[in-house]
Residue, then its C-alpha position, 0 to 999 in steps of 0.5 A: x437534527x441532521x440535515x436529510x440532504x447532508x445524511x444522503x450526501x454522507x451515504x453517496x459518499x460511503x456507498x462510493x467509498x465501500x466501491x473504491x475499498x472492493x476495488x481496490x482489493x481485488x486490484x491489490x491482489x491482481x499486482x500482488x500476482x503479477x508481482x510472485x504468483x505466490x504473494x498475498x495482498x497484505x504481504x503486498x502492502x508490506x512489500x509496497x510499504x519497503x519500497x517507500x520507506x528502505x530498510x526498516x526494522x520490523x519494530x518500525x513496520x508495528x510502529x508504522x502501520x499499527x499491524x500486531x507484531x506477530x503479522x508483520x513478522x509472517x509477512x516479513x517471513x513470507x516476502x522472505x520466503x519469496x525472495x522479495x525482502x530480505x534480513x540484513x545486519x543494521x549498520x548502527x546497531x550489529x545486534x539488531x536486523x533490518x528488513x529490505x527489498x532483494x534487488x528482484x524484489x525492487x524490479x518486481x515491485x517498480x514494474x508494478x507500480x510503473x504500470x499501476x501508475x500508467x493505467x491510472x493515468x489512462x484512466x483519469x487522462x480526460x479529468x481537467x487538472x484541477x479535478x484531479x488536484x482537488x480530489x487528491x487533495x479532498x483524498x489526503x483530508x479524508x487520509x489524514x480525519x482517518 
């Protein structure tokens, strides 16, 4: 039998996070634009995920991410596309490619992410920094129980 106060507090929590994913989609698609005009929110996330991991093969991104291989591949074609990322020979193996940032691409991307982080911190800069540090680390125990 499951405690009503503990079935509301998971509902207020499911509530909160259902909130939290709306925002952050549509704040995905607002720096995708300002990334290109033209970069969709999941070619964004790719494009986020080269700027934390470097030159990467697209087998690696499958691996990373758990996307189908045919996702990766047209958004890989399309930061490609875009001039954001590009296909480079990988210096350990001439038959195989690997897929990096274009120097725009990492300026772009930087920018983004320095202003991102500036607003966030303007947004949390009356949390004590105990809450901020707890409820980062109550975020990477849901992170990683997902």
């Amino acid at each position: 039998m499951v405690d009503d106060d503990r079935l509301r507090a998971a509902q207020d929590l499911e509530r909160e996070l259902s909130k939290l994913f709306g925002r952050a989609r549509s704040l995905s698609l607002t720096l995708a634009a300002r990334v290109h005009p033209d970069l969709d929110s999941a070619s964004y996330a790719l494009l986020l995920h080269l700027g934390d991991t470097g030159p990467v093969r697209a087998a690696e991104v499958v691996e990373r991410t758990g996307l189908d291989k045919s996702t990766v591949s047209r958004q890989i074609a399309r930061l490609v596309d875009l001039e954001l990322a590009e296909r480079v020979a990988d210096p350990s193996d001439g038959r195989a490619r690997l897929v990096r940032l274009t120097a725009s691409g990492a300026e772009r991307l930087a920018k983004v992410r320095a202003d991102r982080r500036r607003r966030l911190r303007e947004r949390v800069a009356q949390w004590p920094t105990a809450d901020l540090r707890e409820f980062a680390r109550l975020l990477a125990r849901l992170n990683s129980d997902l």
